[in-house]
C-alpha positions, 0 to 999 in steps of 0.5 A, a space after each residue: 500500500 504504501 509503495 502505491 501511494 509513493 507512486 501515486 504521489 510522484 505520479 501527481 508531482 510529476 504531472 503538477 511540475 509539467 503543467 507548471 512548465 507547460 508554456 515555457 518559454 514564454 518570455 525572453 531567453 539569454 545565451 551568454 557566451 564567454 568569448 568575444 563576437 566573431 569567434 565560433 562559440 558566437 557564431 554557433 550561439 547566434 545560429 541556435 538563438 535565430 532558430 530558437 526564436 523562430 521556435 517559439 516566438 521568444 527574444 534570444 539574446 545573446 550576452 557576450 562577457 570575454 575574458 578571465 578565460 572564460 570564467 565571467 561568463 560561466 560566473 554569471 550562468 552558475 549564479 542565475 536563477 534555474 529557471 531556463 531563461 539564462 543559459 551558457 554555451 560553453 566549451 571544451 576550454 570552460 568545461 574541461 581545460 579550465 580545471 586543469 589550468 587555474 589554481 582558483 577556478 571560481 565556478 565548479 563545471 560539474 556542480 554549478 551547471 544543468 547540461 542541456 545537450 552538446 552542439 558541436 565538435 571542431 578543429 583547429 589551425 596553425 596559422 602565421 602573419 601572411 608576411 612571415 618568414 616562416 613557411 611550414 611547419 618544419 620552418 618553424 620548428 627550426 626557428 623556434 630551436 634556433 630561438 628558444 623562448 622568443 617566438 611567440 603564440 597566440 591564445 584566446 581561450 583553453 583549447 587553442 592554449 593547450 594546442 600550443 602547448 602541445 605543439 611545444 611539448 612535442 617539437 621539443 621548443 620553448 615558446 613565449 606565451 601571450 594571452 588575448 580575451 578571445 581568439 578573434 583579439 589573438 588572430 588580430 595580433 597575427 594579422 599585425 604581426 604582433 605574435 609569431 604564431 597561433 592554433 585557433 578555431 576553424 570558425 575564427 580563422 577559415 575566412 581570413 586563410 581563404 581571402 589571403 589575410 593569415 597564412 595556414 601551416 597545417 590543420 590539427 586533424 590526422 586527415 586534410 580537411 576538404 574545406 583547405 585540401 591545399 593545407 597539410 595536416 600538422 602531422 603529416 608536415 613535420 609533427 607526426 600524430 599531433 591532434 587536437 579538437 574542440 568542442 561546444 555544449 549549452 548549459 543551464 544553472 545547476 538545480 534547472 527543473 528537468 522538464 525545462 531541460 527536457 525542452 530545452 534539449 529538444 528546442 536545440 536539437 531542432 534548432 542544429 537541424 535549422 537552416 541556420 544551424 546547417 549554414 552554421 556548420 557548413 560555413 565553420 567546418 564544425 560538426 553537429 554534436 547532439 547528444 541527451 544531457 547525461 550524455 553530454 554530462 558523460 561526455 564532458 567527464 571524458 574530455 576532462 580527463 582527456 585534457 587533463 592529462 594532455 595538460 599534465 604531459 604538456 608540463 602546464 603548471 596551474 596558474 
């Protein structure tokens, strides 16, 4: 009897809950995004929030706060209300390299976060000035031996840091690292010559290779991409078995109802299939990465552990 009626009451609480959520959204919703305009995590935030819009006749907006790594923008979703209306898109450097990197890391990627569903999964590029010196891969190398500590590279977020780092670690260089806000700000200081090198996304970078503005060494994938057939991979140009991917997912505040996530999971979902979730993809290389919010929660513990070690091998001290 009793067990009856425990079913009965979460029967009744669930249907209660539901009913209650049963018209969300039915105002405003706010992405915020961690890094700067222009770069992949904007573009894709940008895509969804159109089509989310379209969806369901609600105002996206989207709330870019760069910088501190990321952690202001993750700040500010881990301390908002659990109601669905606020939401993050973050990445692979917010929700798996950032533990690894920072002493002080104030926000918890696990506890503080609601996962909703992944996005997307891309890669990387080598790139240099256009003007530079330096030719392929093997050029670089060299010159970084010939001049230990005093070549230069980029990096506007976690994963194009830890690219570096492993370009560093497995050529045997030294490297002298500058950090930008985002990778838009570091592929600026490429284009001005400011930086000797970078790893950047595929979305902040494809447009200016294609228009002759930064010069490409090598893509981060074992095999050539069909979007730059002409550009080696980085291993196969002198670094053999280099690798190094990124990815996205969206998260609510942590405590989020579950049937709100639920909805949340299926509005994204349709939104990746979206003319301008497809142009998204096509245009930036990403790939579609749809997943249930335990899986992205999987996911996400995977890719820490992965980054941790790949940080730890790199000899990557917490700052």
């Amino acid at each position: 009897m009793f067990s009856k009626l425990c079913f009965s009451f979460s029967l009744v609480l669930f249907f209660i809950s539901t009913s209650v959520y049963a018209d969300f959204p039915d105002r405003p919703i706010k992405i915020v995004v961690p890094f700067a305009p222009g770069t992949a995590t904007d573009q894709l935030a940008r895509a969804m929030g159109q089509s989310l819009t379209a969806q369901t006749g609600q105002i996206v907006t989207i709330d870019n706060k760069p910088g501190g790594n990321g952690f202001i923008g993750a700040l500010s979703i881990a301390r908002s209300d659990p109601d669905g209306y606020s939401l993050f898109l973050g990445a692979g450097t917010t929700h798996s390299a950032a533990e690894h990197l920072y002493k002080n890391l104030p926000y918890d990627p696990v506890k503080d976060f609601s996962p909703i569903t992944g996005l997307g999964k891309g890669w990387q590029i080598l790139i240099v000035n256009q003007n530079s010196p330096i030719k392929n891969v093997l050029d670089l190398i060299k010159f970084a031996k010939e001049n230990p500590g005093k070549v230069t590279f980029a990096s506007g977020n976690g994963s194009s840091r830890v690219a570096a780092e492993l370009f560093q670690q497995m050529a045997n260089i030294s490297l002298l690292h500058v950090p930008y806000k985002s990778n838009t700000f570091g592929v600026t200081a490429i284009m001005a010559g400011e930086v000797d090198m970078m790893i950047p996304d595929t979305a902040t970078s494809l447009a200016l290779i294609n228009s002759g503005k930064i010069r490409a060494l090598g893509v981060s994938t074992l095999q050539r991409s069909i979007l730059l057939p002409n550009v080696p991979t980085i291993s196969e140009a002198g670094l053999p078995g280099f690798e190094m991917g990124y990815w996205f997912g969206v998260y609510a505040p942590a405590k989020t109802p579950q049937v709100i996530i639920n909805k949340l999971n299926q509005l994204f979902a349709n939104a990746a299939d979206s003319e301008p979730g497809k142009r998204f993809y096509e245009s930036s290389a990403i790939n579609k990465f749809i997943t249930t919010p335990q899986g992205l929660a999987e996911f996400q513990k995977v890719e820490s552990e992965k980054w941790g070690s790949t940080i730890k091998k790199a000899g990557i001290e917490k700052q």
